[in-house]
N, C-alpha and C positions, 0 to 999 in steps of 0.2 A: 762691322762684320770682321771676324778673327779670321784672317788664313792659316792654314793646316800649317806643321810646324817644315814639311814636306816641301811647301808651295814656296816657290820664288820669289820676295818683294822687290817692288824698285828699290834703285840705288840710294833713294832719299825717302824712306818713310814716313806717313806724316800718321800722326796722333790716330787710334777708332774714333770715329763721330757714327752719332745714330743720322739713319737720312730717311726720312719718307717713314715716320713708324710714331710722328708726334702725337695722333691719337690716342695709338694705344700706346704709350710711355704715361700718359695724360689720366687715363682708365686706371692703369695699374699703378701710381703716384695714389690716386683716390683710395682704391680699395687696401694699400698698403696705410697711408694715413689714416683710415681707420680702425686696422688693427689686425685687417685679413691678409689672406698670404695669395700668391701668384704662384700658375703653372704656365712658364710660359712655350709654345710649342709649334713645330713645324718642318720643313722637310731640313737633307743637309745643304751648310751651307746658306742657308736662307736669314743667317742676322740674329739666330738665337743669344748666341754667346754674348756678342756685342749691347743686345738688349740687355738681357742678366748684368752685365758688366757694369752698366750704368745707372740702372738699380739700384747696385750693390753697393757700389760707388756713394750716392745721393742721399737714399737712406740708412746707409749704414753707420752714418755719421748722428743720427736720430738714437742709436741700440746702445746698449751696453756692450753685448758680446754679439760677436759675428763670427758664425761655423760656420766654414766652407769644404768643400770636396766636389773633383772634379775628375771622374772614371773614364776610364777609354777601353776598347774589346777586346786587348789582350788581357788586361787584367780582371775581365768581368768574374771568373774561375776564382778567384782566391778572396777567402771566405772575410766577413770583416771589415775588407779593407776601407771602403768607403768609411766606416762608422769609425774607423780607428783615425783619419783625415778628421773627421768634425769634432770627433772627443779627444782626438791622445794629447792635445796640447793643455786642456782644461778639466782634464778628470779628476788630478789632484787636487784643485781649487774646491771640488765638495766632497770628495771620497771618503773624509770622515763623516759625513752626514749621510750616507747610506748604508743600509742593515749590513753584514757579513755574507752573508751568501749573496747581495746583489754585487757587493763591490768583488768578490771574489771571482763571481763568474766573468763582470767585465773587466777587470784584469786582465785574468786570461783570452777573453777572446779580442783584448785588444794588446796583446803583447807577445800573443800566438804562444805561448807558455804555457804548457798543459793540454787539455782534450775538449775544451769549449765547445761545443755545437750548440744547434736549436734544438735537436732531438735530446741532446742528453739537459742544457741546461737554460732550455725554452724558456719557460716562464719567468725566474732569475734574469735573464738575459733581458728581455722584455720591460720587467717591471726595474732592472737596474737603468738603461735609457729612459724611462718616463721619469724614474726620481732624478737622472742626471739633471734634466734638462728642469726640471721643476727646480730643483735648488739653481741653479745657476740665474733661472730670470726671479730669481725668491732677490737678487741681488740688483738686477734689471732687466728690459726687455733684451731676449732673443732673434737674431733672425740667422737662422740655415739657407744657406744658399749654395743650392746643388746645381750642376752641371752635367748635362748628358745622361740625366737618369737612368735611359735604357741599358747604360752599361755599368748601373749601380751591381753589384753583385746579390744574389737574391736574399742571401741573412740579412745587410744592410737595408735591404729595402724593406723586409720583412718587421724590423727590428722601428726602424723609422716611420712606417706606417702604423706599427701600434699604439707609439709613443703621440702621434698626431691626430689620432680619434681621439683621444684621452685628455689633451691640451685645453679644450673648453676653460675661456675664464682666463688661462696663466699668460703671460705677454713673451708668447714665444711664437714667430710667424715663419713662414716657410717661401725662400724665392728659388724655385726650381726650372729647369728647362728639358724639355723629351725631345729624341728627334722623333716626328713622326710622318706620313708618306706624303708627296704630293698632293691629291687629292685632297682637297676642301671636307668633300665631306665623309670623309674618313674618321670616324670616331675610334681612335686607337690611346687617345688619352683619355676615356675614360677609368679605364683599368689604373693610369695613375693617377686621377682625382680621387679614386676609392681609397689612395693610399695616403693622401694628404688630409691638411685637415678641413672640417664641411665648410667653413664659408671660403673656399680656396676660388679663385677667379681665373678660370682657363682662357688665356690672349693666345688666339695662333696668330703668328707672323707670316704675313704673305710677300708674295713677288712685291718689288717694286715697280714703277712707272719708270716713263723713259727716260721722263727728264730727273726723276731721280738717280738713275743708273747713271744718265751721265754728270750727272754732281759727283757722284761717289766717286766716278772717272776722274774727274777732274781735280777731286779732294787725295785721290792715291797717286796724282803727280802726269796720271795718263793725260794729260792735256794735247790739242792739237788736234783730235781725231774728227772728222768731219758726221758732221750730223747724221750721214747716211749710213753710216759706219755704227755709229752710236747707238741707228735704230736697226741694224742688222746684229750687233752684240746682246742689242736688248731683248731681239724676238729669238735668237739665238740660244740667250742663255734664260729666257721664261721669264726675266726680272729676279733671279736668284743673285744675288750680291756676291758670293763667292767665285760662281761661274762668271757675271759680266768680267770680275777681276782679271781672272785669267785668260780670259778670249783677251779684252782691254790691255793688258802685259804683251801675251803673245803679238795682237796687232802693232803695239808700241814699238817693241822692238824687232820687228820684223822689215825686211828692206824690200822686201816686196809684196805688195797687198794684193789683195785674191783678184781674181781678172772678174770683167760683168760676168755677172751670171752664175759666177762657184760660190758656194757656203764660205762660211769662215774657218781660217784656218784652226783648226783644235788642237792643242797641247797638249803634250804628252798624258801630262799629269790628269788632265781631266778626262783623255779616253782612258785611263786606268779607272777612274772614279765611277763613270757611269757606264761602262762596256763589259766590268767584271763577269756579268754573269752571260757575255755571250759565247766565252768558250761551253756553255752548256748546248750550244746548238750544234747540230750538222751544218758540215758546210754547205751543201744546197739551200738550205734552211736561211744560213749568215747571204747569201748568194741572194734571195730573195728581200732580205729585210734592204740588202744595198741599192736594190733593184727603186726601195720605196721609198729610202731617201734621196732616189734622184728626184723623185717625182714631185709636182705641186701641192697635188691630191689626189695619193695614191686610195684607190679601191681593191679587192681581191680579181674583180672582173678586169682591172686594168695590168695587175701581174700577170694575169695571165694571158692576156691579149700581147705580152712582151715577152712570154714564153717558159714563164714560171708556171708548172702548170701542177704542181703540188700547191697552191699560193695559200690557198687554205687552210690548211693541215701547219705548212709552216708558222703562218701566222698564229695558229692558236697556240704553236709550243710556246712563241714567242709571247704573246700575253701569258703564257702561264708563269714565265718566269719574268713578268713586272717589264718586260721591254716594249712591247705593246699596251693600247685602251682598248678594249671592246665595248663596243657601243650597238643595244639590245635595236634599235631605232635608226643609225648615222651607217651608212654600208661602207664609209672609209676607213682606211689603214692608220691610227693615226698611233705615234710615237708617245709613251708615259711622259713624255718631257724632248724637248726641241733640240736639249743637245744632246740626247740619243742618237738621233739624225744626223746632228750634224755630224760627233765624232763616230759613228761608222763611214759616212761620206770621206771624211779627211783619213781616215784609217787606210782607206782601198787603195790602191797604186792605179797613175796616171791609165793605165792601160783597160784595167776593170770599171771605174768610173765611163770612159770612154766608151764602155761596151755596153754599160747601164742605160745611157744614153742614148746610142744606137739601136735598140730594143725598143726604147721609150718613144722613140722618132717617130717608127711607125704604128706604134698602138695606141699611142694618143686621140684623141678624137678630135681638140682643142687644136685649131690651126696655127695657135700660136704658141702651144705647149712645143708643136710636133717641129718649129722652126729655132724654138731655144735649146731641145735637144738636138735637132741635128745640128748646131752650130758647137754645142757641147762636145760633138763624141765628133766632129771634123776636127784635122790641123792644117795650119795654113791657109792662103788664100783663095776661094772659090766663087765665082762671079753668080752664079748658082743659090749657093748657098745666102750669101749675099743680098741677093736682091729680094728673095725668101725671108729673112730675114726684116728686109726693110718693109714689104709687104706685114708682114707681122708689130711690126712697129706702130705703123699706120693703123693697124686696126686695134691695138691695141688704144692708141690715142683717141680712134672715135668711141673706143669703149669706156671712155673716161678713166683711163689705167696709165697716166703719163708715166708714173714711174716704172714701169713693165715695158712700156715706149721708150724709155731711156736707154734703161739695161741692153731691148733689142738693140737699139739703134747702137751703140758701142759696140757689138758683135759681131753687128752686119760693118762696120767698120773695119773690124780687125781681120774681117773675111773678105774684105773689097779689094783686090788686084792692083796697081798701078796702071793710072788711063782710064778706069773706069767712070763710067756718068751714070748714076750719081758718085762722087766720087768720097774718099773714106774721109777727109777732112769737113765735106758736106753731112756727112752722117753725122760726125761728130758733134757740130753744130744743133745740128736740130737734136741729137740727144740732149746737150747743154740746156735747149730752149725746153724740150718737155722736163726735164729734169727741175726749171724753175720753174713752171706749172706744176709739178709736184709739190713744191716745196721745199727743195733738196738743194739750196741754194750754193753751200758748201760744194758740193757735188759737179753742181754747173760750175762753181769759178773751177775747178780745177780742171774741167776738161776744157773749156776754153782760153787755159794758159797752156796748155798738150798742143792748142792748134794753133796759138803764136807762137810758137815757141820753134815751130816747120810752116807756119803756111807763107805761100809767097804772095797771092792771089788778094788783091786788095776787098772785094767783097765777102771773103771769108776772114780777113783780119777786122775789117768794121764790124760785120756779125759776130767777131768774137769781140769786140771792145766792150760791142753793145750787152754782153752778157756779161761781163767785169760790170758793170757798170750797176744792170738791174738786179746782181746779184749784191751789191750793196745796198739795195735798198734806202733809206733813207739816212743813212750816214753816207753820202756822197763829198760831203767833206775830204773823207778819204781817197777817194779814187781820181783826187783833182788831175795829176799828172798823166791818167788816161786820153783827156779831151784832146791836145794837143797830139796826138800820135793817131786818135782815132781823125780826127779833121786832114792830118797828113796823109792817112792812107785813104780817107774818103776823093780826095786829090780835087777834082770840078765835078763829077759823077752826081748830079741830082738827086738820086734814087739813094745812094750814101750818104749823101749832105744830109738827106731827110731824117735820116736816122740817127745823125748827130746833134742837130737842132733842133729834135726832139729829147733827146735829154740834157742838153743846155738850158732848155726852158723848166725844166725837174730842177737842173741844178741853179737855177737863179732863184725858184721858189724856193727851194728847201735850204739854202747853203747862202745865197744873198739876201732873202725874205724882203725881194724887190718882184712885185707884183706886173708892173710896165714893161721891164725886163723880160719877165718869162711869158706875157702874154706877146709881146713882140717875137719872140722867138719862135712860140707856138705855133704863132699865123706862119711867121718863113718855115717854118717845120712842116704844114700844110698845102702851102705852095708849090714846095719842093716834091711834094712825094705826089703833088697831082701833076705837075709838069714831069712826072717821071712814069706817068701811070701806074702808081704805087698808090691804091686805094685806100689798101687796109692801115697803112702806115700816117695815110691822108686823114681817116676818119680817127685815128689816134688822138693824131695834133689837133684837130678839131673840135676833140673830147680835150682836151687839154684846157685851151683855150677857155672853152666854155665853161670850167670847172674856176680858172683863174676869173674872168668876169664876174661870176656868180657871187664870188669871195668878193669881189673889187667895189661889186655892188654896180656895176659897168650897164649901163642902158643895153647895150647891144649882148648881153650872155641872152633872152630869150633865143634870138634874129642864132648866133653862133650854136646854140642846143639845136633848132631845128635843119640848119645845114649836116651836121653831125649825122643825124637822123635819115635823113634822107636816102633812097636807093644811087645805087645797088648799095648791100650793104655787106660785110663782113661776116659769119658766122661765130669767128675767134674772138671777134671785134664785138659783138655785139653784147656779150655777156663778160666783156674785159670790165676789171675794177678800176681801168682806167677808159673806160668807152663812153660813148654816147647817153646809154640809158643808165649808166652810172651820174651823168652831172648833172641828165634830168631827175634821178631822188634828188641830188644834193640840192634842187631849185626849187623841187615841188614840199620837200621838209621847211626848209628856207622862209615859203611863201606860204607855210599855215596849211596846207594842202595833205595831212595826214594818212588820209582813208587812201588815196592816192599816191601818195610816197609808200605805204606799206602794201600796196598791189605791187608797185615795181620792186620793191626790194627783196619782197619774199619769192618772186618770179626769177628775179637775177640770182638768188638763192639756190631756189632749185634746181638750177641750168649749171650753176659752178658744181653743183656738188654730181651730178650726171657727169659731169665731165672729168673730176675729179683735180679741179681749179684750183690747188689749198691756200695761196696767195690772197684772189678774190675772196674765196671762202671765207676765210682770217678777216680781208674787209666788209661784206656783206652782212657777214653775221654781226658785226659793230653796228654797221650801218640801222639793221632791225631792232636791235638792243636800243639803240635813239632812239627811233620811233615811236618803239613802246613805253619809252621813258616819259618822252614828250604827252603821249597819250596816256599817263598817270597808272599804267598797267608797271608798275616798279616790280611787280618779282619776276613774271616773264620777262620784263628787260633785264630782272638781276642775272637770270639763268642763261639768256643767250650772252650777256656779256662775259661770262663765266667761263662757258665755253670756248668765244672768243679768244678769251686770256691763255686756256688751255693750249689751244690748238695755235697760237703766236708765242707759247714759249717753246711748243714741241718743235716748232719749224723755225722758230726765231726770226719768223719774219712777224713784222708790225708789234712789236712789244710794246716800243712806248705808248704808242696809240691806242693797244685794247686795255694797258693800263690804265690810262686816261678814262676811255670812256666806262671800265668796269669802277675805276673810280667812283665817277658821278650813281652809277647803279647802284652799289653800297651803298653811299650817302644818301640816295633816295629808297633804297626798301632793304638793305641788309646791317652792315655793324659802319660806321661812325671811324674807329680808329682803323680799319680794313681799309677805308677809303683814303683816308689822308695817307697810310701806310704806301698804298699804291698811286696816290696822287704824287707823291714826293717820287719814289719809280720811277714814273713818267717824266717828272721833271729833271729828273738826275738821267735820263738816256736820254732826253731830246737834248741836251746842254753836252753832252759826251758825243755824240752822234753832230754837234752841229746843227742840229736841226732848227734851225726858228721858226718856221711854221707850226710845227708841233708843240713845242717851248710855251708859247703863248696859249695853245689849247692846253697843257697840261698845266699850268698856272692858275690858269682857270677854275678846272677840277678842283686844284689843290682850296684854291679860296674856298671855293662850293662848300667844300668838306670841313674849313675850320669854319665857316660860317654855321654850318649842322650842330656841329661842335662846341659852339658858344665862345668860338677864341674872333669877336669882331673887327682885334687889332690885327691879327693874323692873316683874315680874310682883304682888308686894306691892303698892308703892304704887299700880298701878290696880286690882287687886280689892280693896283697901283702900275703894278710891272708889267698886267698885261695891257692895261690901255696905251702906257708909255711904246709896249711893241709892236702893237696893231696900227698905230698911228705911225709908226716907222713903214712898217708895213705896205702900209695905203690898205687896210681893210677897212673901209668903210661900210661895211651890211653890221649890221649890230643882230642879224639872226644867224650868224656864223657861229659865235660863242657863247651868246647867251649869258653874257657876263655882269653889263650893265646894273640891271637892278640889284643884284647881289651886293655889287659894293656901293650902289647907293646907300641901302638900307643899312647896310655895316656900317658907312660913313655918319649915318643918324644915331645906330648904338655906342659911336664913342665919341658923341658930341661936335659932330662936322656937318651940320644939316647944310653950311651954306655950301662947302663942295658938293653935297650928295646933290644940291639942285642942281649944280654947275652938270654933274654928267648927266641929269636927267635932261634938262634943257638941251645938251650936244647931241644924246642920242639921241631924243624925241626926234629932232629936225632928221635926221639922218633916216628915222623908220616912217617916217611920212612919206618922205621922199619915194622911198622902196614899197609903201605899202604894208608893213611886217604887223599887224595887230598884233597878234601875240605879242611881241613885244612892248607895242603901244600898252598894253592893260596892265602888264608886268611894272613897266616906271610908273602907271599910275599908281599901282599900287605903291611903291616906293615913295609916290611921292606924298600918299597921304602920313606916310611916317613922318617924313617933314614938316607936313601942318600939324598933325599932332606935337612937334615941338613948339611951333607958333600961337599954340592954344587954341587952332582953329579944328577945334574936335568934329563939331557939326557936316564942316567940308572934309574931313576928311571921313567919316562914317559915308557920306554919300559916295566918295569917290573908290572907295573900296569896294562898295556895294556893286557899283557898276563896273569893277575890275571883278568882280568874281562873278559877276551873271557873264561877260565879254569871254573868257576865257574858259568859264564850260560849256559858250555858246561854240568855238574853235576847236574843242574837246581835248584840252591841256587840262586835266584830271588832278595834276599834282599842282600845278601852277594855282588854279582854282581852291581846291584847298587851301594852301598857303595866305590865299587871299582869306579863305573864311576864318583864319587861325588868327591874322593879323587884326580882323573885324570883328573876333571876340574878345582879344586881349583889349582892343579900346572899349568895348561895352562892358569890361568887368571891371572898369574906374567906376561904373555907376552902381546906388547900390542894387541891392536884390542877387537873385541866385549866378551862379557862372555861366556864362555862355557857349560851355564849348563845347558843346552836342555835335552840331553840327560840322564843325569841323574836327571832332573823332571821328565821324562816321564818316567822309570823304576821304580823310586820311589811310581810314580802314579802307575802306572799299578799293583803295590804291594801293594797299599793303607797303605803306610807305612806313614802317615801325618808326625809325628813327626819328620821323616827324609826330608820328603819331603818340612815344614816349614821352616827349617834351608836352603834347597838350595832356598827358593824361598826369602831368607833374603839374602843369601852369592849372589844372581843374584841384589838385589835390593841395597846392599852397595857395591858390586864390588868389593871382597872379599871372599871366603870360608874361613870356621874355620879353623884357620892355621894352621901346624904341630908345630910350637913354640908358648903360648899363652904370649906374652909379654906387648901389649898393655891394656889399662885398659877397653875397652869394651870386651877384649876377658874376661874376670874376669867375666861375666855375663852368667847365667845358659837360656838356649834354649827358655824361652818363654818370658825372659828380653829381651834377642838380637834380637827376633821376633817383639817385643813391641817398640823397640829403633828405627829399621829400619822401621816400617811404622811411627813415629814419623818424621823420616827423608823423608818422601815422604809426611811430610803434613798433613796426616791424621789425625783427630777428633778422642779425645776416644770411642765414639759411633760407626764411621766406622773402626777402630783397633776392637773394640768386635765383631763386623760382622763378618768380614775379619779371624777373629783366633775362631772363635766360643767359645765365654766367654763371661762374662757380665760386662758390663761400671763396677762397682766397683772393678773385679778381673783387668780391665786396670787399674786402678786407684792404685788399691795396690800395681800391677807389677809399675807403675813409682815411685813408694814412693820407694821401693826398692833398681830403679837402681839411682834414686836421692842421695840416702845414700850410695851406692857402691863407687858412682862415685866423691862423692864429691861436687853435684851441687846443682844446685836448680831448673832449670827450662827446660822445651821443649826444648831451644833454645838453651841452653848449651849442650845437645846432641847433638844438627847437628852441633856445632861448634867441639866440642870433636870428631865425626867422620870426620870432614872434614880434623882436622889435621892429625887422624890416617890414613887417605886415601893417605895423601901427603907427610906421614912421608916414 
């Protein structure tokens, strides 16, 4: 996105990059490689320019000649100009090759010499631009690429439009950009599609996402700004790229940041940009619009209940002139755009704000609007106010609004007295805590460094350690030199100890990935907070506890899950992603228990999200995404995982993790290299993070995914690395990762049957022990790959058979498949027709494509992927040997992109690929190269 030439940059600018618009770049790349042209369009500010730019950039390297011009609204008034930018530098290049009265007239009107108009030398003028531009692509292709159209001058446009009906046929395209209004559905470009030429493809550019806005933040040098900040820039400035800039700038360099509860600060330059047109109002009028920016969700009935009692009348002037929406259905006040709002707010002086406020206090209805205003339009400290305040907080929290419970809670701090109980450093605290119930993690470290930074009181120093702490989340590697200072200040205090030995035992899982360790600590973590009559703290550690057993494969995690359980019980506690009915999912998925793991999980689902849990959230929603994976429903698993992924990168908590498991969800029902793309993610934050519990679940994934893939050495050497860790470890449950058979069966495609027995035989003994079927049917399967290399086909056709009745008797849906895929590739060595009916149709029914791709490739060459991969097309990763076999049926790269859903270029790369694999060079050398391996 271009900043106005007006606008400030940092001290260090770095390069335009497009962010968040790869679709449409993607769209308009197609429709320009084929020969059409681009309108591209949307509000200011919003990334037009930047788009255009890179465009321009990419294919203009494709043209011969490349017009450009670029208008602005002082100059819209003078006649020409535009058209004198695209031609005056290449007019003389064909000037002799147009008649005398065409070149004459454009001469003149591009050298301003003489009396050129439309009216006097219209039609000249007209047909001399259509012959320009015809001779010139008579030499090569054309592309004009216009900027800001709307401040084209109207002969320019006039002129340029005619010239572009007319173009049919010649290789001259058009890349232009309009600004046009907020509103979506605003058809205001169609007036200049009329003027373009017909197969022109209109892309509006919209808002960005958060976490796009804070890339761009972080790509223009604004680094540092906390996530809460990031998502108050973001709903601030709409996702307009220009605006986040400058809110992003002004925060940057600003040395004091807005207090809870105030809008962002607005720079100059941007209440100029969007406030212009409010010197149109009366100032009662501007009086009332102030009145609506203080408000949540202003209505007419609520201005006037605050004593705006024209609120009506004002409002509609104010819609008439584009500063308002009206809405025929919605009886709210609502602003054309957020930073409307915001810069009239920052525009008012400290005094009028304060009065908007106090207005708003009492005509609110919202017991917790009427306590954030009045904490708004007070100064100084009020005990009153205060404890109003924290009452608002509270209920705010049971309304599952932690982040509204934050902000109070901050306010009723800064309004608390000294002496007072509850006192301002206790407010501050439990703001912190709802604040990482939000998700706002950033947010919480830094007010919990505000209360060590003054508290003397060793219970509010450990309550704040403990929020350094869980605000790390699983990079606890970092916050090592907290424990020692939180244990210090915990001093002999039971009820403190307990809250320390409770993330000792986090940090021995996550940071030592010593299972003994942390389950010992958990137990004293539990001890402690019952000998202190600290329950909720008690049934944590006991969640703990139970969570490490379960993993350890520990006899005693049922006996540890139903103490957990037990009354009284917690409320907070109960739907915590570290609680009780959290490690009985992780026990009852564990133990084959599906129907019943996805009752608790969609139940502890909807309890986070009432509550407005975004941490759990972030886990829960992983958690269901498993289940449904496990139970062969792959695209509902792909979608919650998805979301998942979303909402762990908006809060940036749990990233490695929902990468991981959105991992395995591609690789079982969406794309193949998306998986491995986010398996490797995973692997690369659990390794940066320190993490080794996670480490070894993302390694996982990753094998999973080159296993899909068809890379069997690939999938080796990282389940190689994960049993090496799990065995460090002490994970001994083999239905924690679900890893085992993967690399057996790898270990058989690259000629290692005697190890693949080796882990089949260590796991087996291990899933007996625990009970795990599922697992049990999984290495059978694996194992009959192995007989199959022993020549023992007959056992191994039976042992299949019974791995795939086993496992859709369990209702592992995709597991089962898998199996029927593997027990048609051995019955299509015999002859007669192929056998993979059946497991298309299972595949299907799972909407597991990526598996499903590979059987409709293994039915189409007459072949499954072997259990030995020795020929040179087995050397080829799932969506080459996809590419290779409909090359063998004929197919055109256009119906291959159809057919596999991708585009003619990504065919095109995939054959470059297996060309260089294979050794060849053409189409034809593939269906000979299968033909042999068919015959071999």
């Amino acid at each position: 996105m271009t900043v106005r030439r007006d606008f400030k940059e940092p001290a260090r600018p770095r390069p335009d990059v497009v962010i968040g618009r790869e679709e449409l770049l993607a769209g308009a790349r197609e429709q320009l490689a084929g020969g059409g042209s681009v309108l591209v369009h949307g509000p200011a500010g919003i990334g037009k320019s930047t788009f255009l730019r890179s465009l321009a950039a990419e294919y203009g390297e494709a043209v011969r000649t490349v017009l450009r011009c670029s208008a602005t609204e002082s100059e819209s008034h003078l006649p020409f100009l535009a058209l004198a930018d695209l031609l005056g530098l290449v007019v003389d290049e064909v000037a002799d090759r147009l008649p005398a009265p065409q070149r004459t007239a454009l001469e003149s009107a591009l050298t301003g010499r003489g009396e050129s108009s439309l009216q006097r030398d219209g039609l000249a003028l007209r047909l001399a631009v259509l012959s320009t531009l015809r001779a010139l692509a008579a030499r090569g292709p054309v592309l004009i690429v216009a900027d800001d159209l709307q401040w084209l001058d109207p002969a320019s446009t006039e002129l340029l439009g005619f010239a572009a009906r007319r173009l049919g046929g010649t290789p001259v395209q058009m890349l232009c950009a309009v600004r046009t209004q907020t509103e979506p559905q605003g058809q205001e470009h169609d007036r200049y599609l009329a003027a373009a030429p017909p197969d022109t493809l209109a892309v509006r550019v919209g808002p960005l996402a958060r976490t796009q806005v804070a890339e761009l933040l972080d790509h223009r040098g604004y680094t540092g700004l906390p996530r809460s900040t990031v998502r108050d820039i973001h709903r601030t400035s709409g996702g307009n790229p220009l605006f986040a800039l400058e809110l992003g700038r002004a925060l940057f360099e600003s040395t004091t940041p807005p207090s809870p509860g105030e809008p962002l600060p607005v720079p100059t330059s941007l209440r100029a940009l969007v406030l212009n047109r409010l010197e149109a109002l009366p100032a009662e009028a501007r009086r009332t619009l102030l009145v609506a920016s203080a408000g949540a969700r202003p209505t007419v009935a609520l201005l006037r209940a605050a004593g705006r009692q024209n609120a009506e009348a004002e409002t509609a002037q104010a819609a008439a002139l584009g500063l308002l929406v009206t809405e025929r259905d919605a009886p709210g006040v609502r602003f054309a755009h957020p930073l409307i709002s915001a810069a009239l707010y920052a525009q008012a002086s400290a005094q009028e704000r304060r009065a908007a406020h106090a207005a708003l206090s009492t005509a609110a209805s919202d017991p917790i609007e009427r306590a954030r205003h009045l904490a708004l339009a007070s100064t100084g400290t009020d005990p009153e106010v205060a404890g109003r305040l924290g009452e608002a907080a509270a209920a705010a929290r049971d309304r599952g609004a932690p982040s509204v419970a934050a902000e109070l809670g901050l306010l009723a701090a800064r309004h608390t007295p000294a002496g007072a109980a509850p006192g301002a450093d206790e407010r501050r605290l439990q703001a912190a805590e709802d604040a990482l119930t939000a998700g706002e993690t950033d947010f919480a470290r830094d007010i919990a460094h505000e209360v060590l930074a003054q508290a003397a009181e060793p219970a509010d120093r450990v309550r704040a350690w403990m929020v350094v702490i869980d605000a790390a989340g699983h990079a606890m590697a970092e916050v090592d030199a907290v424990f020692p200072q939180a244990l210090s200040d915990a001093g002999d205090d039971p009820r403190l100890l307990a809250l320390v030995h409770y993330q000792l035992a986090w940090r021995a899982l996550l940071v030592e990935g010593d299972f003994d360790r942390a389950r010992e600590e958990g137990a004293l973590a539990a001890d402690l907070a019952a000998r202190a009559g600290d329950r909720r703290n008690e049934l944590l550690a006991l969640a703990f506890q139970a969570q490490a057993e379960t993993l350890m494969g520990h006899p005693d995690a049922p006996a540890t899950i139903k103490r957990a359980l037990k009354e009284p019980q917690d409320p907070r506690v109960a739907c915590d992603h570290n609680g009780a009915a959290s490690a009985r999912f992780r026990w009852l998925i564990m133990s084959d228990q599906l129907a019943e793991a996805r009752k608790t999980i969609s139940g502890l689902l909807r309890e986070v999200r009432r509550r407005g849990m975004v941490e759990a959230e972030v886990h829960f929603l992983r958690g269901l995404a498993e289940t449904e994976l496990r139970a062969g429903h792959c695209g509902r698993a792909l979608d919650l995982a998805r979301e998942s992924l979303r909402l762990a990168r908006d809060t940036g908590i749990g990233e490695a993790a929902s990468a991981m498991l959105t991992s395995l969800a591609e690789a079982a029902g969406g794309e193949v290299e998306r998986a491995l793309t986010l398996a490797r993610e995973a692997v690369g934050r659990a390794e940066e993070d320190g993490d080794v519990l996670y480490l070894s679940r993302a390694l996982a994934a990753l094998g999973h995914a080159q296993l899909v893939a068809g890379d069997a050495a690939g999938t080796v050497g990282s389940l190689r690395r994960v049993r090496e860790l799990e065995e460090g470890l002490g994970v001994t449950d083999p239905a924690r990762g679900r890893w085992h058979g993967d690399l057996a069966e790898a270990l058989v495609r690259i000629g290692e049957p005697a190890e693949a027995q080796d882990v089949i035989d260590a796991t087996r003994a291990r899933a007996l022990r625990l009970g795990r079927e599922s697992v049990l049917a999984v290495l059978d399967r694996a194992e009959a790959l192995v007989r199959t290399t022993r020549g023992e086909v007959g056992a191994a056709e039976r042992q299949l058979t019974s791995a795939q009745e086993r496992l859709a008797g369990l209702g592992y849906g995709l597991e089962e498949a898998r199996a029927a895929y593997a027990l048609a590739g051995l019955r299509a060595q015999k002859p007669g027709p192929t056998p993979y009916d059946e497991a298309a149709r299972l595949f299907r029914r799972c909407r597991a494509m990526p598996w499903l791709r590979q059987v409709e490739t293994a039915a189409v060459t007459g072949a499954a992927q072997p259990p030995l991969a020795a020929a040179a097309l087995d050397t080829l990763a799932a969506t080459e040997r996809q590419v290779a076999a409909l090359v063998m049926e004929g197919a055109t790269n256009r119906e291959i992109a159809a057919r596999l859903f991708i585009s003619v270029k990504t065919v095109e790369a995939t054959l470059t690929r297996v060309y260089r694999k294979l050794g060849i060079r053409s189409r034809v050398d593939i269906v000979r190269l299968a033909a042999g391996h068919r015959t071999a």
